[in-house]
C-alpha positions in Angstrom: -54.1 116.9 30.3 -54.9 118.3 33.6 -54.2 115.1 35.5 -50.8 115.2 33.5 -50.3 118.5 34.7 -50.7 117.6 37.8 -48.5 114.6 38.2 -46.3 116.9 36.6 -46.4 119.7 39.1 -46.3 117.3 41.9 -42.9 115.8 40.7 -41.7 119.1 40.2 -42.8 119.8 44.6 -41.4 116.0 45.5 -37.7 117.3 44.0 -37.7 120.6 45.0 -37.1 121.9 48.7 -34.8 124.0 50.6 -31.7 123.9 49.0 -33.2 124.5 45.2 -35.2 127.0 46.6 -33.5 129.0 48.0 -30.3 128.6 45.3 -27.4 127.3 47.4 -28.0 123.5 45.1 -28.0 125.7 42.0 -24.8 127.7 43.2 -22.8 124.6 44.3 -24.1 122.5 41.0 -24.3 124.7 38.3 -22.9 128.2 39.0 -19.6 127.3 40.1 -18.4 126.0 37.0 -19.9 129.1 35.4 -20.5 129.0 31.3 -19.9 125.4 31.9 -22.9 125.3 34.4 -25.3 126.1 31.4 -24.5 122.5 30.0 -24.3 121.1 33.2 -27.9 122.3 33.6 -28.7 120.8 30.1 -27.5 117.7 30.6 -29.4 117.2 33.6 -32.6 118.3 32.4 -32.3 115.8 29.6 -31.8 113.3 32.5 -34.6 114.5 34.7 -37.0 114.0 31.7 -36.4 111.0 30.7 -36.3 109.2 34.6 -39.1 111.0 35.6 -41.3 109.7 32.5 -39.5 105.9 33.9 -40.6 106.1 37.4 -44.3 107.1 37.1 -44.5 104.7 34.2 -43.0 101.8 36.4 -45.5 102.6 39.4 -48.8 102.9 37.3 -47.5 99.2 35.5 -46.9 98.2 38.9 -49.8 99.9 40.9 -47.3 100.2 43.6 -48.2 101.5 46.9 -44.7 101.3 47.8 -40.9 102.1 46.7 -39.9 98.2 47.9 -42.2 96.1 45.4 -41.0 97.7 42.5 -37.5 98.0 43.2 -37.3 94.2 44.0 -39.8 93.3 40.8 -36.9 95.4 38.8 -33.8 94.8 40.8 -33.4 91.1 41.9 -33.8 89.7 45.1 -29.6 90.9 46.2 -29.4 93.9 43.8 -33.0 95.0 45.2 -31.5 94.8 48.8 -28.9 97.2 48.2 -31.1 100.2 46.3 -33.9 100.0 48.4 -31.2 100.7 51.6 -30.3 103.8 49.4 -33.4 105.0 49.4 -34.6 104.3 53.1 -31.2 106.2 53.9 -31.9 108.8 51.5 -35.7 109.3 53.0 -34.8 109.8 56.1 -31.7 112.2 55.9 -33.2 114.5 53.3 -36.1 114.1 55.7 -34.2 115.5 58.6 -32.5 117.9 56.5 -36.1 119.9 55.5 -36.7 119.6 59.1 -33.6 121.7 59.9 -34.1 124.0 56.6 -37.7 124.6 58.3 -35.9 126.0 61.0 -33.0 127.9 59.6 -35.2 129.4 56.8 -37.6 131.0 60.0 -34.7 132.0 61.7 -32.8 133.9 59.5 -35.7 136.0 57.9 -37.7 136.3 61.3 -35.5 136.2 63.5 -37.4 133.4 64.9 -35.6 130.2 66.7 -34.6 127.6 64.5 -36.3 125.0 66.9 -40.2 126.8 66.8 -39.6 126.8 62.9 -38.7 122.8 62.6 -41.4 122.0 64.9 -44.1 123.7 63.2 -43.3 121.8 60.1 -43.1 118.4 62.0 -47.2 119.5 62.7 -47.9 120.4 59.6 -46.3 117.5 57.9 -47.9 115.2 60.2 -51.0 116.7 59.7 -51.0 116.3 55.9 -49.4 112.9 56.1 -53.2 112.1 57.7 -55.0 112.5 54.1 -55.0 109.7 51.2 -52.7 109.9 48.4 -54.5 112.0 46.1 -54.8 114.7 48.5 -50.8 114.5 49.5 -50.1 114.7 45.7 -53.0 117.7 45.2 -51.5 119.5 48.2 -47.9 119.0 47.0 -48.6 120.3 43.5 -50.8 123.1 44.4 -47.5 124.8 45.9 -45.2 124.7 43.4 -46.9 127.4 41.0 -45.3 129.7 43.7 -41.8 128.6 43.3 -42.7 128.7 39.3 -43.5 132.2 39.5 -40.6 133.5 42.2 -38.1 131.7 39.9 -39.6 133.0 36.5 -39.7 136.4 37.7 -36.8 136.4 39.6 -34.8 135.2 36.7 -35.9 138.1 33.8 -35.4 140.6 36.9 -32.0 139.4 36.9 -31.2 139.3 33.3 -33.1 142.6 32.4 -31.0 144.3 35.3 -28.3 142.8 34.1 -24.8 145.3 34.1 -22.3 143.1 32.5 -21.6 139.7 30.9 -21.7 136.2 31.5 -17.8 136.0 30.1 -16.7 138.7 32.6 -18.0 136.8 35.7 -17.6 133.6 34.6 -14.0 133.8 36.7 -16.2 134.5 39.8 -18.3 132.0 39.0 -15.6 129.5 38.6 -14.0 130.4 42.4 -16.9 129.5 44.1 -16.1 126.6 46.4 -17.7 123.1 45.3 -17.0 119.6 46.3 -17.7 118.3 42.9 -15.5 117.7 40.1 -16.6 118.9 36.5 -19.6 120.1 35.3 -20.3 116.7 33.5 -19.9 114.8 37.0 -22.2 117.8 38.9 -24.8 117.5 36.3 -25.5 114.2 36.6 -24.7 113.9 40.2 -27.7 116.6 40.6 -29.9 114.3 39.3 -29.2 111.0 40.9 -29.1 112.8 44.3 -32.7 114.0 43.5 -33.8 110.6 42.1 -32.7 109.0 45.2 -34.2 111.6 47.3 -37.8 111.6 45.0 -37.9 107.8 43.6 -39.9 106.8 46.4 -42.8 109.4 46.3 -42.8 109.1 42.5 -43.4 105.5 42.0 -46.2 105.9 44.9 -47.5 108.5 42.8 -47.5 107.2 39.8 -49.2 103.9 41.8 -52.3 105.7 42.0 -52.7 106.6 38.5 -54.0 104.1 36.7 -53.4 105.3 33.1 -49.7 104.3 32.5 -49.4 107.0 29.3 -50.7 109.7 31.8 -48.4 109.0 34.6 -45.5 108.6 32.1 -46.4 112.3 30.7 -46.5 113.6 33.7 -43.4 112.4 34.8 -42.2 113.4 31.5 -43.6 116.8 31.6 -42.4 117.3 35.3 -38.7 116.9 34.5 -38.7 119.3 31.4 -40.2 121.3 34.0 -37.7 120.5 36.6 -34.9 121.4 34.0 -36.5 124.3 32.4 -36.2 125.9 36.2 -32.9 124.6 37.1 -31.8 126.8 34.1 -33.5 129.8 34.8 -32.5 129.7 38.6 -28.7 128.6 37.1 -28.8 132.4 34.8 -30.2 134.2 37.6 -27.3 133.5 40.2 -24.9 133.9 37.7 -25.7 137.1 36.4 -25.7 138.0 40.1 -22.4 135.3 41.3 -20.4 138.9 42.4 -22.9 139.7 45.0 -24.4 136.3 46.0 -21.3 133.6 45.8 -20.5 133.8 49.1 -24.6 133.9 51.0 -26.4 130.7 52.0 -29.3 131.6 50.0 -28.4 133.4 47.0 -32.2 133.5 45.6 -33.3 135.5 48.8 -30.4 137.5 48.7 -31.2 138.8 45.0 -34.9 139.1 45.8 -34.0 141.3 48.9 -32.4 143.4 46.8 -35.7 143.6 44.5 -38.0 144.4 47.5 -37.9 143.6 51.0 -41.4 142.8 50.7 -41.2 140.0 48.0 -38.1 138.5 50.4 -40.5 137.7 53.1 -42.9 136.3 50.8 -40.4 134.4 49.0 -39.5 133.1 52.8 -43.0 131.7 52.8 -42.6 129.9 49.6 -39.2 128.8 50.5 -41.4 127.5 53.9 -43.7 125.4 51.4 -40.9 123.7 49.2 -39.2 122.4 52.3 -42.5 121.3 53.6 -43.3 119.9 50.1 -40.0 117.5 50.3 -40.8 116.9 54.0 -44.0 115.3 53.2 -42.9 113.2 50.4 -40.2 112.1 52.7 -41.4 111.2 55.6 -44.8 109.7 53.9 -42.8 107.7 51.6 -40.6 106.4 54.3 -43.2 105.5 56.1 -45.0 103.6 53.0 -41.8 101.5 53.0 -42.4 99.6 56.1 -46.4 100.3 57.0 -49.6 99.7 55.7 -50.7 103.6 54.0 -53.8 104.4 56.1 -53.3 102.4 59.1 -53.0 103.3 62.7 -49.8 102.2 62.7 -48.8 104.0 59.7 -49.8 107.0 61.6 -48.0 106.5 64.7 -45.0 104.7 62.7 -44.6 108.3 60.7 -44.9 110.4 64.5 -42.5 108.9 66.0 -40.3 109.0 63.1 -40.9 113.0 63.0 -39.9 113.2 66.2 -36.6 111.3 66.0 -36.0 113.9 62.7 -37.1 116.6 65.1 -34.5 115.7 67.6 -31.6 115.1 65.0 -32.4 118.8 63.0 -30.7 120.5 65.2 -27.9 119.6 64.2 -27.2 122.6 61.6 -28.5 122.9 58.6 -25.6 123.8 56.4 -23.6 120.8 58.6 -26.4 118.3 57.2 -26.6 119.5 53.7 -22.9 119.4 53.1 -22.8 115.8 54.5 -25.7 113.8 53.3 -26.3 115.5 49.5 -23.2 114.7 48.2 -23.4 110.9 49.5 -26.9 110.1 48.2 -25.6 111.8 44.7 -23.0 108.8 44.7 -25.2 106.0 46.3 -27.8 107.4 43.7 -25.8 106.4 40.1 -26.4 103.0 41.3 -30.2 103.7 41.2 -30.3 105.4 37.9 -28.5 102.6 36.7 -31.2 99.9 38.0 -34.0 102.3 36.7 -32.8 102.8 33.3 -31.9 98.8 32.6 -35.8 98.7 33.8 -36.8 101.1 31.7 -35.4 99.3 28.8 -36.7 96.0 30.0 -40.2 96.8 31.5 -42.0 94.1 34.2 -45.6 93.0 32.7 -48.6 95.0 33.6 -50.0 93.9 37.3 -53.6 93.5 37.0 -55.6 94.4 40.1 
C-alpha cells in the first residue's frame, strides 16, 4: 500500500504545476462553463483514472526506461513516429513554460525578477535530475501533500464562507473568457493535454516498479486523486468567480484574502509544483534521447535547461496561452493509442 501511495502521489506531482496550482487551468477549464464545469470535472476525473492505471501498468509490463520503447511496442513503427514527436514537443514546451511560471510566480509575490526566479529552478532541477529514479519519484511525491492540504483547506474555506449560490454566479462564471468550446470538449481536452505533458515520466515511473498490480493502483489511485482535487479547486474558484475571474492566479488571490501569511506560503508551494513538473520534464526529455545516469545524460539535460532558460522569458501567460491548448489537441491522438493498448496489452518483457 505505501508504494501505491506513492506512485500515486508522484503522478499526482508529474500533472500538477503552475497553472493547476495556482487555478488559472481550473478557471479556464472548468469554471468558465460554471454548473457545467462540475461535470466537466467529472468527466475528466473518470478519464484521469482510468489512463493513469494504463500508463504505469504499460511501463512496469514493459520495464521501460524510456517514453520511446513503449510507444513504438504499442504504436507501430509510422503511428509510433508521430506520438512520440507529441510528446518530445510536449516535454519541452511545458518544460519551458515551468521555467517561466518559476519566474513569474517569484516576481509577483516577491517582487523579485522574473529572471533570478527561473534560474534558481534551472539549479534546482538540475540538481535533482543528478539522483536515480527512485529518488526523482520520492522527491516529486514528497511535495504534493502540500498542494493536498492548500487545496483541501482552501476549498471548505471557500464553501464555509460562502455568501451566495452556485445558480447566482453561475452567469459570472459563464463570461469568463475561454478558448475552449463546451464543457464536454474542455474536460476531456484537460486531460489529454496533461497526458501528453505526464505520459513520459509516468511510464518511466511505472518502469521501475516491478509489480505490474502496484504500479497500475498507483496510477489508478493517483488520478482519483488527481480528479478528486480538480473538483475541489473547480468549487473553490467558483464560489469565489466574482472576485477572482479576472486575476492570473485565482487560488493565491482567495488565499490572500484568508491571510497574507498563508499567500506567501502558498507561493512556496506553488514554487514546488512548478519545480515538480519541471523535473519530470526535462528528466523525461532527456531519457528520450540519452542513456539515464550517464555523463552525457547529464550534460544533454544542462544544456537543454539552458536553451529553456533562454526561451522563458518570453512571458509566461504568452507561453501558457500558446502551447496548452495545442498539446490538448495533439494529445486526443495519444489517448487514443493508449487506450487501443490498453485494451490490447504487449506481453510481459522479462529482464
Amino acid at each position: 500500500m505505501k508504494r501505491v501511495l506513492k506512485m500515486g502521489s508522484a503522478f499526482i506531482g508529474i500533472i500538477v504545476g503552475a497553472g493547476f496550482a495556482s487555478g488559472q487551468e481550473i478557471l479556464q477549464y472548468f469554471t468558465s462553463f460554471g454548473m457545467m464545469g462540475i461535470a466537466a470535472a467529472i468527466l475528466s476525473t473518470v478519464l484521469f483514472a482510468y489512463m493513469g492505471m494504463t500508463l504505469t501498468r504499460l511501463g512496469s509490463r514493459l520495464k521501460t526506461t524510456s517514453h520511446k520503447e513503449v510507444i513504438y511496442k504499442i504504436s507501430g513503427r509510422y503511428i509510433g513516429v508521430i506520438v512520440d514527436y507529441i510528446i518530445i514537443f510536449t516535454l519541452f514546451g511545458v518544460g519551458v513554460v515551468m521555467l517561466a511560471g518559476a519566474g513569474s510566480n517569484l516576481e509577483q509575490q516577491f517582487g523579485i525578477p522574473s529572471y533570478i526566479g527561473s534560474l534558481l529552478m534551472v539549479v534546482l532541477v538540475f540538481v535533482t535530475i543528478l539522483m536515480n529514479v527512485d529518488k526523482v519519484v520520492a522527491v516529486i511525491g514528497s511535495i504534493t501533500p502540500f498542494l493536498i492540504l492548500a487545496v483541501v483547506v482552501v476549498s471548505v474555506y471557500c464553501l464555509v464562507t460562502m455568501d451566495t449560490s452556485f445558480a447566482v454566479l453561475d452567469p459570472v462564471a459563464t463570461n469568463v473568457r475561454t478558448t475552449l468550446p463546451n464543457w464536454f470538449i474542455s474536460g476531456i481536452n484537460y486531460v489529454s493535454f496533461n497526458i501528453a505533458l505526464g505520459a513520459s515520466m509516468s511510464l518511466v515511473m511505472g518502469g521501475a516498479e516491478k509489480n505490474e498490480k502496484v504500479a497500475a493502483l498507483g496510477g489508478l489511485v493517483g488520478g482519483l486523486g488527481l480528479g478528486i482535487l480538480i473538483i475541489l479547486s473547480h468549487l473553490a474558484i467558483f464560489s469565489k468567480v466574482d472576485m477572482v475571474a479576472d486575476v492570473d492566479l485565482p487560488m493565491l488571490a482567495i488565499i490572500n484574502e484568508i491571510s497574507p501569511i498563508l499567500a506567501t506560503l502558498m507561493a512556496f508551494v506553488l514554487y514546488g509544483m512548478i519545480f515538480n513538473t519541471a523535473v519530470s520534464m526535462f528528466y523525461a526529455f532527456g531519457a528520450r534521447f540519452v542513456t539515464i545516469g550517464t555523463k552525457r545524460f547529464k550534460m544533454f539535460v544542462l544544456i537543454t535547461l539552458v536553451i529553456g532558460f533562454v526561451l522563458s522569458f518570453v512571458k509566461f501567460t504568452d507561453l501558457v496561452a500558446y502551447c496548452y491548448p495545442t498539446i490538448g489537441y495533439f494529445g486526443l491522438f495519444l489517448m487514443a493509442v493508449l487506450i487501443y493498448s490498453s485494451i490490447k496489452l504487449p506481453k510481459k518483457v522479462h529482464r
